[in-house]
DOKOLLO-745806 format. One record per residue (C-alpha): residue number from 1; y, z, x negated. Coordinates in Angstrom, 2 decimals, m for minus. Layout:
NODE, pos, north, up, east
NODE, NUM, Y, Z, X;
...
***
This chain:
NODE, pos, north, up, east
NODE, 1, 57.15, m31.62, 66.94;
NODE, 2, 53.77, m31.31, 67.25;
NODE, 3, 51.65, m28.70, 64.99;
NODE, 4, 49.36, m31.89, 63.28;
NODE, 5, 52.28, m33.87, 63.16;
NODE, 6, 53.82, m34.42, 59.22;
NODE, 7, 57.08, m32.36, 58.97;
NODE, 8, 59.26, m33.78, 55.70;
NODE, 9, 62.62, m32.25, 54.74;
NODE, 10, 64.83, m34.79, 52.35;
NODE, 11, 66.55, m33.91, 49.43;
NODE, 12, 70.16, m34.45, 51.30;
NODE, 13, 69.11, m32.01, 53.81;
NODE, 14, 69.87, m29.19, 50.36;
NODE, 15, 73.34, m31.18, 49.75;
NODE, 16, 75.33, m31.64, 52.97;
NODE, 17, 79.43, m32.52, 52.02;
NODE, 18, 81.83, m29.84, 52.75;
NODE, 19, 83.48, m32.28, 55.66;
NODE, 20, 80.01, m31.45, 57.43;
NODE, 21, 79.45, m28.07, 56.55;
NODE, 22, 82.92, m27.77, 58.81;
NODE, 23, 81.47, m29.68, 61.42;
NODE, 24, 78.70, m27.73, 62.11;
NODE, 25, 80.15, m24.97, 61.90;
NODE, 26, 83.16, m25.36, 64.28;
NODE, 27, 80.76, m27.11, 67.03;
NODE, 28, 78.46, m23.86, 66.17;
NODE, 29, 81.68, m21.68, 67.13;
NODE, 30, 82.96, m23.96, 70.07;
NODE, 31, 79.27, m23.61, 71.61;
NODE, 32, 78.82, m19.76, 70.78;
NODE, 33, 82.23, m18.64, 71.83;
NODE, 34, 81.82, m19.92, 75.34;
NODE, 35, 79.05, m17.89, 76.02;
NODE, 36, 80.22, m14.91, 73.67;
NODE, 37, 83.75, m14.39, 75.48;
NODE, 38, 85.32, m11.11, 73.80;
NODE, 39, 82.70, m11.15, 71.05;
NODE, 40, 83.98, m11.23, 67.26;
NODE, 41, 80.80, m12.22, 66.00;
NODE, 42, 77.51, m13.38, 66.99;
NODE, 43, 73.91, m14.67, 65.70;
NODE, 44, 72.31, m17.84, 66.23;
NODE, 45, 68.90, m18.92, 65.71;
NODE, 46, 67.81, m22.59, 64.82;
NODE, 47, 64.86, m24.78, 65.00;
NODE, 48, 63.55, m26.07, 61.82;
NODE, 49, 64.24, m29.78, 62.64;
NODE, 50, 67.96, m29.10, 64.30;
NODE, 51, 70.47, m31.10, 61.49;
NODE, 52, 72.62, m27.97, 62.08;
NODE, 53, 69.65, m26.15, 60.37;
NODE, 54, 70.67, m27.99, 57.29;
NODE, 55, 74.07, m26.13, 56.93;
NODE, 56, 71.41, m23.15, 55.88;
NODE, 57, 69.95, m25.17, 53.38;
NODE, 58, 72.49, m26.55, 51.60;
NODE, 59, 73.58, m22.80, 50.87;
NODE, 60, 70.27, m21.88, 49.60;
NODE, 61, 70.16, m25.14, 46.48;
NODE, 62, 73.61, m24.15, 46.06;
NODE, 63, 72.92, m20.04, 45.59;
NODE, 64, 69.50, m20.72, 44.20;
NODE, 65, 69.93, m23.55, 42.38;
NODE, 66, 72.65, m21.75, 40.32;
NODE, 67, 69.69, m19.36, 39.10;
NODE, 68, 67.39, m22.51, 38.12;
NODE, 69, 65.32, m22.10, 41.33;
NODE, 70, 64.79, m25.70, 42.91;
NODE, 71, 64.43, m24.35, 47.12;
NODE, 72, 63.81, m27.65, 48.31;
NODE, 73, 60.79, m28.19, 45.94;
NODE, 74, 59.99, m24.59, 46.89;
NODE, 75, 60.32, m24.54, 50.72;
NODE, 76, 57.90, m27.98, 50.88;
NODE, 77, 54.88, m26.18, 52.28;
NODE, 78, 57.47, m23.68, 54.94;
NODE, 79, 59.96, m26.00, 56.33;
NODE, 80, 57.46, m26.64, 59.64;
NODE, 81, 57.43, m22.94, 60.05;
NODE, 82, 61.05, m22.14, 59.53;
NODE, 83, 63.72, m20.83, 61.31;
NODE, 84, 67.77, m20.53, 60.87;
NODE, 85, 69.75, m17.18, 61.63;
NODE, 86, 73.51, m17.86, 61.22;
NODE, 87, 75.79, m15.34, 61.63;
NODE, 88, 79.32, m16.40, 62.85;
NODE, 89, 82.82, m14.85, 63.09;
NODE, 90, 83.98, m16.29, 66.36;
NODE, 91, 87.78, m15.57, 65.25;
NODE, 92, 87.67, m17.22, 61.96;
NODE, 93, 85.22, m19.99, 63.49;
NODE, 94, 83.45, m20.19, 60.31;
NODE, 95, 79.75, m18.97, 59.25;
NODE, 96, 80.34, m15.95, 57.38;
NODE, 97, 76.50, m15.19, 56.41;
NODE, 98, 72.77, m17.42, 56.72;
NODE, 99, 69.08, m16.50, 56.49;
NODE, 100, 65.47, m18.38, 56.75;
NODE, 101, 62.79, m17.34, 58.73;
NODE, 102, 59.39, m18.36, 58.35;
NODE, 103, 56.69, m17.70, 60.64;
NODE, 104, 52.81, m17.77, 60.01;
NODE, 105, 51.21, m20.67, 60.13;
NODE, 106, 49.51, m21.20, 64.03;
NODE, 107, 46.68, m23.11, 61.28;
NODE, 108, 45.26, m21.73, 58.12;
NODE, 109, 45.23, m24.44, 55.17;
NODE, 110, 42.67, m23.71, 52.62;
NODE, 111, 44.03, m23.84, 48.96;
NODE, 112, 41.40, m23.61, 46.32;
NODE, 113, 39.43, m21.95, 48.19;
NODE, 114, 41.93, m19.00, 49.85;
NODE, 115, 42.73, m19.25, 53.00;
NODE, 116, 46.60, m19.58, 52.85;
NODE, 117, 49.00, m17.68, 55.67;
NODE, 118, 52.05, m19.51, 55.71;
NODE, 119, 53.51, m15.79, 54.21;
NODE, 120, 55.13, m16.89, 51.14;
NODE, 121, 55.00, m13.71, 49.21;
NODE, 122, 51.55, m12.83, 50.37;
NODE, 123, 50.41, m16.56, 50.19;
NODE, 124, 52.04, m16.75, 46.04;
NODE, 125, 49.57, m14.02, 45.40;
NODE, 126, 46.28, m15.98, 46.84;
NODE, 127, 47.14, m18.98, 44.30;
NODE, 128, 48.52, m17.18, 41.45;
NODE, 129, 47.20, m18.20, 37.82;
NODE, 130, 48.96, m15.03, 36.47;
NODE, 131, 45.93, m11.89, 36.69;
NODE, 132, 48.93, m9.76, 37.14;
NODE, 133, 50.49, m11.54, 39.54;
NODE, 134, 47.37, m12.30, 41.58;
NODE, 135, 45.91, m9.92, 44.87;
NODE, 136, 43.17, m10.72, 47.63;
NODE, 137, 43.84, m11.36, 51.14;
NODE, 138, 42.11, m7.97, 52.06;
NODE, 139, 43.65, m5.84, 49.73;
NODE, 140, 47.10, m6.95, 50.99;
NODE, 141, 45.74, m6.50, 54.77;
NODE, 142, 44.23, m3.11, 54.01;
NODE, 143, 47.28, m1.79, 52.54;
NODE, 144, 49.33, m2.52, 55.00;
NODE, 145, 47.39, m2.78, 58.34;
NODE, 146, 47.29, m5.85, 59.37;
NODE, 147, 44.97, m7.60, 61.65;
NODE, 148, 47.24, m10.33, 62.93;
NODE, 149, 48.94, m12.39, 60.60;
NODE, 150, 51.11, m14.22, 63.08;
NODE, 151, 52.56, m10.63, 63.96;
NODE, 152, 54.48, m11.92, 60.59;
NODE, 153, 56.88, m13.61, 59.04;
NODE, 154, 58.44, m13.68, 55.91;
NODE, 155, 62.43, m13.50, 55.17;
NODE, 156, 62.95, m16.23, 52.60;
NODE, 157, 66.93, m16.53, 51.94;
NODE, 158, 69.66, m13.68, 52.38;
NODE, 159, 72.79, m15.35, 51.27;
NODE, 160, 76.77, m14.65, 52.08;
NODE, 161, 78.94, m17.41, 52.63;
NODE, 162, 81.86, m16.70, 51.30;
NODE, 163, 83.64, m18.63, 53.60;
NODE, 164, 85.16, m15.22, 54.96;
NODE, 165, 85.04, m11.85, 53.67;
NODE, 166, 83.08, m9.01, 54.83;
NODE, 167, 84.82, m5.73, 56.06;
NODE, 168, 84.23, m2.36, 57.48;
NODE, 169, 84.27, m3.69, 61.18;
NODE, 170, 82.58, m6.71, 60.43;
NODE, 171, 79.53, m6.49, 57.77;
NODE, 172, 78.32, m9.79, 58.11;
NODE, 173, 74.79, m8.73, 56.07;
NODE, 174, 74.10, m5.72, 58.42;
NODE, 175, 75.18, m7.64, 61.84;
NODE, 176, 72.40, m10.29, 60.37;
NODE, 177, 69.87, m7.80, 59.87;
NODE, 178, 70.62, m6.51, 63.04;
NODE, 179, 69.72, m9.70, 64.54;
NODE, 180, 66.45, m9.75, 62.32;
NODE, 181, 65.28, m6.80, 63.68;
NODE, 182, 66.29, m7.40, 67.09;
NODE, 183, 64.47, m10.70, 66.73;
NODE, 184, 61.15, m8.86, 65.62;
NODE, 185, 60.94, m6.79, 69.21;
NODE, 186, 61.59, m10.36, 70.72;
NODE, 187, 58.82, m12.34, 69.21;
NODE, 188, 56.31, m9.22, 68.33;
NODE, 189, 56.68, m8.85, 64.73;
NODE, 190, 55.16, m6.03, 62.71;
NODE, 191, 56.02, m6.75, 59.74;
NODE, 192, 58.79, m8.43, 57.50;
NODE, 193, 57.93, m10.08, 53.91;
NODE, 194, 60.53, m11.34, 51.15;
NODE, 195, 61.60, m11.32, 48.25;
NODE, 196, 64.34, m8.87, 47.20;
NODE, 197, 66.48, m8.72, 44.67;
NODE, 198, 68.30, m5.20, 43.39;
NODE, 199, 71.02, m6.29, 45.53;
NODE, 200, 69.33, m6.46, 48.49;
NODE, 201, 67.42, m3.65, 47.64;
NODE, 202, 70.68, m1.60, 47.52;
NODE, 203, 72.12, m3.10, 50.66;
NODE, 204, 68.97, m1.94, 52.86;
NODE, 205, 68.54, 0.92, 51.01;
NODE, 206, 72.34, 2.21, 51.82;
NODE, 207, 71.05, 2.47, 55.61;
NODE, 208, 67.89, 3.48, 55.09;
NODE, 209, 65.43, 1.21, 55.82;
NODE, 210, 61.83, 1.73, 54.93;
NODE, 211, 60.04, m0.85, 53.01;
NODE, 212, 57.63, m0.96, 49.69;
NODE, 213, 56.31, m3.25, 47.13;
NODE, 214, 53.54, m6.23, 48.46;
NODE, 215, 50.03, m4.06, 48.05;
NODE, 216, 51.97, m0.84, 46.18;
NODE, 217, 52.11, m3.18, 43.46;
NODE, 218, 55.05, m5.16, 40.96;
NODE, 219, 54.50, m9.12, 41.87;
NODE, 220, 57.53, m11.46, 41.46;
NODE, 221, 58.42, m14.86, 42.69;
NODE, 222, 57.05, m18.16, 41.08;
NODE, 223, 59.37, m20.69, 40.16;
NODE, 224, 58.54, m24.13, 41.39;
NODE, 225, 57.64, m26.71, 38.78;
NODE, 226, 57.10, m24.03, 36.00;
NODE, 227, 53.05, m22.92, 36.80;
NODE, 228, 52.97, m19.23, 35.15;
NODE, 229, 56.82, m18.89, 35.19;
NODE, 230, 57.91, m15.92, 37.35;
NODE, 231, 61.82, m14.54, 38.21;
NODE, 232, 61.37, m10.53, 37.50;
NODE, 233, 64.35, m10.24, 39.08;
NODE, 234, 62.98, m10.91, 42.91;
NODE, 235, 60.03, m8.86, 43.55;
NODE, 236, 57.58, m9.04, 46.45;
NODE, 237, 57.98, m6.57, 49.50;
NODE, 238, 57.12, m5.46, 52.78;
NODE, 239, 59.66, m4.45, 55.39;
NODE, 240, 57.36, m2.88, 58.20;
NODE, 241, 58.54, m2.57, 61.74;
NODE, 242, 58.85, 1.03, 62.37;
NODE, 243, 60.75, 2.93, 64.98;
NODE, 244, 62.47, 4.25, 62.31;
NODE, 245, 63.92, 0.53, 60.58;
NODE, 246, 64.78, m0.46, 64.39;
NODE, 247, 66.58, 2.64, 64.91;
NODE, 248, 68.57, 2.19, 61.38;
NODE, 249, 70.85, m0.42, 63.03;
NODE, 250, 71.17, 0.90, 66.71;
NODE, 251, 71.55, 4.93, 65.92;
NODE, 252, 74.21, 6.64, 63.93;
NODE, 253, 72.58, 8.59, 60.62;
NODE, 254, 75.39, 11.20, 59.28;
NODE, 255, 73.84, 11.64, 56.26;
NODE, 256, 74.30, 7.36, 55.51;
NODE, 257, 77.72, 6.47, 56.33;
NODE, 258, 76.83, 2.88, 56.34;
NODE, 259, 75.32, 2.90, 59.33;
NODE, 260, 78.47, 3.34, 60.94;
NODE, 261, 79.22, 0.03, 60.56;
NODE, 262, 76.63, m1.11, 62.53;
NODE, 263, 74.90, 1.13, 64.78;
NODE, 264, 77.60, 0.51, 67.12;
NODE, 265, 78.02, m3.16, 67.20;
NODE, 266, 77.01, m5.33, 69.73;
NODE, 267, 75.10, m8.45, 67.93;
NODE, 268, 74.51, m11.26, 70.12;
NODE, 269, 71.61, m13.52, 69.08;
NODE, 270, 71.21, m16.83, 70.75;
NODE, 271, 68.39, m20.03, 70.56;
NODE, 272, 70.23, m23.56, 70.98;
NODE, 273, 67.89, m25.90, 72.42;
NODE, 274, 66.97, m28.67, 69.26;
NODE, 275, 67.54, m31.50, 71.17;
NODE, 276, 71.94, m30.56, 71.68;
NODE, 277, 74.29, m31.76, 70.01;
NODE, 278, 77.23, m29.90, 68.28;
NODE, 279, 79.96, m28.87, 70.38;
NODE, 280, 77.95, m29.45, 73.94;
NODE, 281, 77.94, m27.16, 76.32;
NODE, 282, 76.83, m23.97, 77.55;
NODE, 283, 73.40, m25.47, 78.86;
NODE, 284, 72.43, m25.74, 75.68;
NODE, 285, 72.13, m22.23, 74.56;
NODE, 286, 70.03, m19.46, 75.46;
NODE, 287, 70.57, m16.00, 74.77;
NODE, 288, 67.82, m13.88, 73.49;
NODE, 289, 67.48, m10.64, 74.62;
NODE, 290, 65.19, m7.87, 73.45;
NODE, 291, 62.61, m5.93, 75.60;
***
């Protein structure tokens, strides 16, 4: 897939039957475990235009949807630029949590008259309507000190699957932020954008990771369809990539218990090649391994 090239997601990509959700995720275990031998859970990362990649979506219409927010309408202008993180229990052979990914665009599109990022949160406050909701490029760069923009990428979906339950041993959220953060020291990353809600918020918080609101200021995110609308409970933030957030999830704290759970844990993260199919072999994957 070529940058130029036209990238279209269909509305059945957001709706996938339950029948498939299990297929892809038991060819997603059979293919993992192989190369994960002893492992109780591991990470994987997908291309953007892998059908497995769908499995993610379907989760986020069904999560999102449920709060009146249409993601496929929404993700239109990201799904070139996105990536998959799935986090699976090996034992239970199920997908116990997802996330999107979305990298900066390699080209700038100019939207009435702002040059756009591909950095949802940042790019939301270039074409905002809303005074209060609106912030210039520079102001967002000054505050936090950036000079690169693909040195970005913005976390767009967070979601449990409920298809097994988290427990002390295994906190599916924290193994997949493991794998974030391990992913940022792969691919250069300074900092992390999203939108957070007070769960997520809490969850971070609990380990003590550093972040702050987009600019030091209170901007929310737009809902699709709905010009001037705005969900106050998701607010726009910056996760920078400190020595401190890496060390959250690799280095016991005694005064947070929570990173207990994770400090310790060995988090595989692998990259399947987009061309394999589900349930090939171990060719297919690659493991990614930070410097």
């Amino acid at each position: 897939m070529s940058d130029g090239e036209p990238f279209f997601v269909t509305q059945d990509a957001y709706r996938l039957a339950e029948s498939r959700l299990t297929s892809i995720e038991g060819g997603l275990a059979d293919l993992v475990g192989h190369s994960s031998a002893g492992a109780g859970t591991a990470t994987v990362l997908l291309g953007s235009d892998d059908p497995r990649s769908d499995f993610v979506r379907t989760y986020e219409a069904s999560v999102f949807g449920a709060e009146h927010y249409d993601f496929h309408e929404g993700m239109k202008p990201y799904e070139r630029d996105s990536l998959f993180l799935v986090t699976l229990d090996l034992d239970a052979r199920v997908v116990a949590h997802v996330k999107r990914i979305v990298r900066a665009r390699k080209e700038r599109v100019v939207f009435d008259g702002a040059l756009l990022t591909g950095i949802e949160v940042v790019d939301d406050r270039l074409t905002a309507t809303d005074p209060q909701e609106r912030a210039g490029l520079q102001e967002v760069m000054f505050h936090h000190q950036i000079v690169d923009w693909g040195r970005c990428f913005n976390l767009t979906s967070n979601i449990q699957t409920g298809r097994c339950k988290p427990t002390w041993d295994r906190p599916y959220s924290l193994i997949s932020y493991k794998a974030v953060f391990k992913l940022t020291r792969i691919i250069g990353i300074d900092n992390i954008f999203a939108y957070m809600n007070r769960l997520a918020v809490r969850s971070l918080g609990r380990v003590g990771v550093e972040f702050e609101p987009l600019a030091g200021k209170q901007f929310h995110l737009p809902m699709p369809g709905r010009p001037g609308s705005y969900d106050e409970n998701y607010a726009a933030m910056c996760i920078p990539g400190t020595r401190h957030n890496l060390e959250v999830f690799t280095k016991e704290d005694p005064e947070r218990p929570f990173t207990r759970m994770v400090a310790g844990l060995d988090v595989p993260l692998y990259r399947l090649d987009e061309d394999s199919s589900v349930g090939g072999g171990d060719h297919e994957i690659q493991p990614l391994l930070a410097q």
